[in-house]
C-alpha positions as CSV (number, residue, x, y, z in Angstrom):
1,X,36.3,-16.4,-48.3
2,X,36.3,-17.0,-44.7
3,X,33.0,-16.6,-42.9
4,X,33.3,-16.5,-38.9
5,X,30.2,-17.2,-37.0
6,X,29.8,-15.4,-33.7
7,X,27.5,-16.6,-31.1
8,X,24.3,-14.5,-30.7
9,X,23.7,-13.1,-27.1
10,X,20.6,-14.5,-26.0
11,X,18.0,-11.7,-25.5
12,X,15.7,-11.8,-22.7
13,X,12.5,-11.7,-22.9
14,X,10.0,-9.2,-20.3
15,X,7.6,-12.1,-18.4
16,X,4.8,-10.6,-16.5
17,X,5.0,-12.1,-13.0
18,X,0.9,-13.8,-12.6
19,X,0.2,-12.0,-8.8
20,X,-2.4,-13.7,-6.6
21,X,-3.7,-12.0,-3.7
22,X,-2.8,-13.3,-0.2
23,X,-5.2,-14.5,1.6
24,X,-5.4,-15.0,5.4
25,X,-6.6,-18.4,7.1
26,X,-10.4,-18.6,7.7
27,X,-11.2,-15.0,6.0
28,X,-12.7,-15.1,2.5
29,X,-11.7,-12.2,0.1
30,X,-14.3,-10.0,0.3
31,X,-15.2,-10.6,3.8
32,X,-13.0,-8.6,5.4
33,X,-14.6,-5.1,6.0
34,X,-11.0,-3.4,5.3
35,X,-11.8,-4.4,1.2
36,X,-14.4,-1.7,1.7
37,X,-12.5,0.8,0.2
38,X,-14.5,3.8,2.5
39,X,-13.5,2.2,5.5
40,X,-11.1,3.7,7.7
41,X,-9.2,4.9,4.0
42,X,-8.0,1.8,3.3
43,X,-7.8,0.5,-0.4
44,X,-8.0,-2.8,-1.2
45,X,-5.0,-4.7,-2.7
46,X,-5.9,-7.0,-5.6
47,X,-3.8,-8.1,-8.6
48,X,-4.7,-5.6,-10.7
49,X,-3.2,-2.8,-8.8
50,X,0.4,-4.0,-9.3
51,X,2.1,-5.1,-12.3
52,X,5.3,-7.0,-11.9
53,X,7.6,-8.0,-14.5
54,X,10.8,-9.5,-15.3
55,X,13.6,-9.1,-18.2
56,X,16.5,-11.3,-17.6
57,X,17.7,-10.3,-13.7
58,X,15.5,-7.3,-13.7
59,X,12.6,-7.0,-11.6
60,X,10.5,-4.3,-11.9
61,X,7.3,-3.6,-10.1
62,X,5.0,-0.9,-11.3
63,X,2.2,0.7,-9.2
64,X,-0.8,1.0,-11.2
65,X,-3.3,2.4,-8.3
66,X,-3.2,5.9,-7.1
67,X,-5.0,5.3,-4.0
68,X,-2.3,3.1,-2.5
69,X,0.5,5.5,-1.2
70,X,3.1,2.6,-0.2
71,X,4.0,-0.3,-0.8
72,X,7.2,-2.7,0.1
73,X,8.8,-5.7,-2.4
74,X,9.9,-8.9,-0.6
75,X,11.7,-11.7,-3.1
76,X,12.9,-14.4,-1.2
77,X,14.7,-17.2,-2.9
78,X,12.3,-20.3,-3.0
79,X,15.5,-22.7,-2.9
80,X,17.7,-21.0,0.5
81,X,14.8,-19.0,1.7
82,X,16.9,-16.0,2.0
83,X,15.4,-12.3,1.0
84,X,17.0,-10.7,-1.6
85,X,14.8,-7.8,-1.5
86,X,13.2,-5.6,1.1
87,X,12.2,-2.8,-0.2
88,X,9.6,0.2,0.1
89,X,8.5,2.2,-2.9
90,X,6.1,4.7,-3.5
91,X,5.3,4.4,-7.6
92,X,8.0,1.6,-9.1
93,X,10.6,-0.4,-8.0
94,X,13.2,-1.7,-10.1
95,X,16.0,-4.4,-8.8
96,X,18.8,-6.4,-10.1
97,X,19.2,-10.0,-8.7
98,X,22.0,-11.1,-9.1
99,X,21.7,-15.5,-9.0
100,X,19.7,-17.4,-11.3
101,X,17.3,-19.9,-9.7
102,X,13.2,-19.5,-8.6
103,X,12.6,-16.3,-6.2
104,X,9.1,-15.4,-4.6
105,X,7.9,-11.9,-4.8
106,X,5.1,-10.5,-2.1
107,X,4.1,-6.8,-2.1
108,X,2.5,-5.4,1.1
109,X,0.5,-2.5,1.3
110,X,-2.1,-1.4,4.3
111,X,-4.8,-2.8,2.4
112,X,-3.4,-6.5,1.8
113,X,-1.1,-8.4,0.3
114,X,-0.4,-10.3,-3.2
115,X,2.5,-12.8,-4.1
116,X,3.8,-14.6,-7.1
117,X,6.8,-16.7,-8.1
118,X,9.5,-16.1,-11.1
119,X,12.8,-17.7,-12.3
120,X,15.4,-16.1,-13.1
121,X,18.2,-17.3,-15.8
């Protein structure tokens, strides 16, 4: 009996990407009187109101926060520094990339900013 033994595909794994909330030089979060959610109808952005994973090459960014109506995806590539996604989306966003290597992800909205950094295999 002959027994051939094919290579399994390696399956990849969803990682949540850890967001941190961009702050500005010399203003404290908190301080700024646009985190008061009543003023001039701005909401807030903290890390809670996005959730951004990734499964292999696919990014996908998930809007957890009603109140924000817009948001837009940057990755850059942390080695080249060149953006591989500019994006706006209202609810979700999901985006191939297509090279492996480290990529940094900020999402924008009126009310701030957060950023965090993935690989991708």
């Amino acid at each position: 009996m002959l027994l051939i033994l094919l290579p399994c595909a390696l399956r990849a794994e969803e990682m949540e990407i850890p967001l941190m909330e961009v702050v500005e030089m010399g203003v404290l979060p908190g301080d700024n009187p646009l985190d008061d959610a009543d003023h001039m109808g701005h909401v807030p952005t903290r890390p809670t109101n996005f959730r951004a994973t990734i499964n292999g090459n696919s990014l996908t960014v998930l809007k957890q926060e009603e109140a924000i109506p817009f948001a837009q995806a940057i990755v850059v590539s942390a080695s080249t520094g060149s953006v591989v996604i500019n994006r706006g989306f209202t609810s979700s966003l999901n985006e191939q990339i297509a090279n492996a290597g480290v990529y940094v992800l900020r999402i924008e909205t009126a009310g701030g900013a957060l950023i965090g950094q993935f690989r991708v295999q």
